[in-house]
C-alpha positions as CSV (number, residue, x, y, z in Angstrom):
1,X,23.9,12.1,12.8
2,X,26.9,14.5,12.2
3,X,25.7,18.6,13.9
4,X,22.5,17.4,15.3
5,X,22.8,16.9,19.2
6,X,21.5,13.7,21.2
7,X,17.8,15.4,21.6
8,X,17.4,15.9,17.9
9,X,18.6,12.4,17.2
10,X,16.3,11.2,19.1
11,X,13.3,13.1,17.2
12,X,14.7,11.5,14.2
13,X,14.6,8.0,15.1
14,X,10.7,8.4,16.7
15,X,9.3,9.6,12.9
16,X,7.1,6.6,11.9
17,X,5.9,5.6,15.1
18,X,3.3,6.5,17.5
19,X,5.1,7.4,19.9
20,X,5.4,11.2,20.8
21,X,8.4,13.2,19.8
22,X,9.1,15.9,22.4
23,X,11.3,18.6,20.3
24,X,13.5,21.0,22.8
25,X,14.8,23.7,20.1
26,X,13.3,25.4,16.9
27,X,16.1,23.5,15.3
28,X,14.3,20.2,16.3
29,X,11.0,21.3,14.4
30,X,13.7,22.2,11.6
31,X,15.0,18.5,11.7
32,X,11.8,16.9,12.2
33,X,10.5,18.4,8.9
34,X,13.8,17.9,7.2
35,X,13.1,14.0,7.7
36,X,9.4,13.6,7.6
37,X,10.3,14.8,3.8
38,X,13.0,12.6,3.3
39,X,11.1,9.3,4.8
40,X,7.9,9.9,3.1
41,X,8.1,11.5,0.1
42,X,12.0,11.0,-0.9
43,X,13.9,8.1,-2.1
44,X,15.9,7.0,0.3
45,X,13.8,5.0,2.7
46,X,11.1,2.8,1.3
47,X,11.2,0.9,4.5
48,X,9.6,3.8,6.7
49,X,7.0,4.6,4.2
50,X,5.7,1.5,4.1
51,X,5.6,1.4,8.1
52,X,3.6,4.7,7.7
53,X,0.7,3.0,5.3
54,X,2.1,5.0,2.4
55,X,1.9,2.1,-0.3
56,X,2.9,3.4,-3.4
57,X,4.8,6.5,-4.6
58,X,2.7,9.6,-4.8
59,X,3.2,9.4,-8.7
60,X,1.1,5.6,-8.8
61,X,-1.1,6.9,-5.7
62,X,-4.2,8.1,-8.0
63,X,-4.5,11.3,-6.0
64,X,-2.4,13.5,-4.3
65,X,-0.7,12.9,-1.1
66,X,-2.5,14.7,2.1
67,X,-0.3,15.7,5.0
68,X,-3.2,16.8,7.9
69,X,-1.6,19.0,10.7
70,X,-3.8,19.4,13.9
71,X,-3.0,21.2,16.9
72,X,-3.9,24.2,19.4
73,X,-3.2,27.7,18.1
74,X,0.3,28.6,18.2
75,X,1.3,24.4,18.8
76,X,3.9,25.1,15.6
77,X,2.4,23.9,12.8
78,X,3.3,26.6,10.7
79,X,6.9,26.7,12.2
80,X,7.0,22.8,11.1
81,X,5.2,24.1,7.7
82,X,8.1,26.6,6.9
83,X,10.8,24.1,7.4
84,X,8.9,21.1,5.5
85,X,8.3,24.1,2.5
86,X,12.2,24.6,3.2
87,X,13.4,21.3,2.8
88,X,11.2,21.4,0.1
89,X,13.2,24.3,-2.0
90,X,10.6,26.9,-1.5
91,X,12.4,29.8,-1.7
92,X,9.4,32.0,-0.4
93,X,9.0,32.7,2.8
94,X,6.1,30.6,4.1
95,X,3.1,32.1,6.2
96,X,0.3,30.3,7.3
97,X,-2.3,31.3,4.2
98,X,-5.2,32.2,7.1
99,X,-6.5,34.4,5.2
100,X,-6.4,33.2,1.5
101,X,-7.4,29.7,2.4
102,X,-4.7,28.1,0.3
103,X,-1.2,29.3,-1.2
104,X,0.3,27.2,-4.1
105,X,4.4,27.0,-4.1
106,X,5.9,25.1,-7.5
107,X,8.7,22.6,-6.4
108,X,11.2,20.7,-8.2
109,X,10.8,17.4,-6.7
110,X,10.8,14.0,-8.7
111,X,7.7,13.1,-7.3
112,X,6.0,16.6,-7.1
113,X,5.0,19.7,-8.5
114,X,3.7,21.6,-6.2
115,X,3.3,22.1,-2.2
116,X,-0.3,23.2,-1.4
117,X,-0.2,25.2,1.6
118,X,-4.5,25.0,3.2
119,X,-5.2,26.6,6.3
120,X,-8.5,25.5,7.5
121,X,-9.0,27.6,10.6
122,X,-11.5,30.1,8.8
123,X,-13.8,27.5,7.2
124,X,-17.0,26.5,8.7
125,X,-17.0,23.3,7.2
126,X,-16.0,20.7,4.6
127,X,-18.4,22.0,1.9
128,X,-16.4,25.2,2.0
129,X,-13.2,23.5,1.1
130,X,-14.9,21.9,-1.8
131,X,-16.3,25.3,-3.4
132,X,-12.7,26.2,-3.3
133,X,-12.0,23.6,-5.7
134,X,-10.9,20.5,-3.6
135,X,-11.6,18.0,-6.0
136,X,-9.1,19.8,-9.1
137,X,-6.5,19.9,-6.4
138,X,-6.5,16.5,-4.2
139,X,-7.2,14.3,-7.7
140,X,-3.6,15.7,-9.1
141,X,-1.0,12.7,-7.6
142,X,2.0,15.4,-8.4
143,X,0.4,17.3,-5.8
144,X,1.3,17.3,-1.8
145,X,-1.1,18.7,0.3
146,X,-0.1,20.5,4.2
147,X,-3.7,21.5,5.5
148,X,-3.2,23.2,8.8
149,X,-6.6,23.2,11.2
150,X,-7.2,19.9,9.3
151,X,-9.7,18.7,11.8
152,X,-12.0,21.1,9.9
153,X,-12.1,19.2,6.5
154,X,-11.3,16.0,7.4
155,X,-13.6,14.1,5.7
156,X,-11.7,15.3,2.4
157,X,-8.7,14.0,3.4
158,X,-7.6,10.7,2.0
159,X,-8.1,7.7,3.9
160,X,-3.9,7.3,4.1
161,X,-3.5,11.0,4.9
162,X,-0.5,11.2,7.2
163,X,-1.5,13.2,10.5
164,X,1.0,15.0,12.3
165,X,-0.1,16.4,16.0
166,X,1.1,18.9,17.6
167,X,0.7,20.3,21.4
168,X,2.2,22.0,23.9
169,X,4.8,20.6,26.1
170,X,6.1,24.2,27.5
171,X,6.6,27.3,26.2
172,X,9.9,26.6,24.5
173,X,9.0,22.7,23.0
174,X,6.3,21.2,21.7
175,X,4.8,17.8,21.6
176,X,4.4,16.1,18.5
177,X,3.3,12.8,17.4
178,X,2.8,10.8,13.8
179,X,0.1,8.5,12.5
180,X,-1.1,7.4,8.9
């Protein structure tokens, strides 16, 4: 891939498998996001998002398409978050919504509207979530869904959620693995 170096390359090519991807710069994260966008929710590999369980497009799901991040404080899920909102046009600048619970961002994607933003750190549990009107947002298939902390309110997510992992590997990389 032409600017990205051998380590990046090969974060790239691990998206869609279990195995962990061990990212050595920022500009990994900034890749990895880049992708997971392009091989899930984009056009141009169908073949990857049916090795990741994703059946249909989003638009013929029947409910939106969940994206669960779990990971240690400070493991870069929000890092990954603002690159994924990036790649996503988001022009804002994206903060983890720890305090509001949720932040809404209107995209101009073929397959979605909007990228809801849920950071589930402050919730006690599930039920919580749902007073916050889960059920309006997660029944809208022009919807994708980021929840950081998602551990939290798992039970909520969909059964085909994808779940990215994040933990430490050192202070300058992180370790970060895929599953659906």
């Amino acid at each position: 891939m032409k600017g990205v170096s051998k380590n990046e390359q090969t974060v790239v090519r691990f998206i869609g498998k279990t195995a962990p991807v061990v990212l050595l710069t920022i500009s990994g994260t900034k890749k990895l996001a880049e992708n997971l966008l392009r091989q899930t929710v984009g056009r141009t590999n169908f073949g990857l998002r049916q090795s990741l369980n994703l059946g249909p497009r989003p638009s013929s799901r029947g409910h939106a398409l969940g994206i669960g991040l779990y990971g240690d404080l400070g493991s870069g899920k929000t890092t990954f978050m603002q690159f994924f909102g990036e790649a996503l046009g988001v022009k804002e600048k994206i903060l983890s919504p720890t305090f509001v619970i949720e932040k809404i961002y209107k995209i101009a994607h073929p397959n979605f509207d909007h990228l809801i933003h849920i950071d589930a750190y402050r919730l006690e549990n599930a039920d919580e979530m749902r007073n916050l009107g889960w059920a309006n947002i997660i029944k809208n298939p022009r919807n994708l869904i980021a929840v950081e902390w998602a551990d939290r309110i798992a039970e909520l997510l969909p059964n085909n959620h994808i779940c990215v992992n994040f933990s430490h590997h050192n202070e300058e990389s992180r370790i970060i693995t895929f599953k659906s």
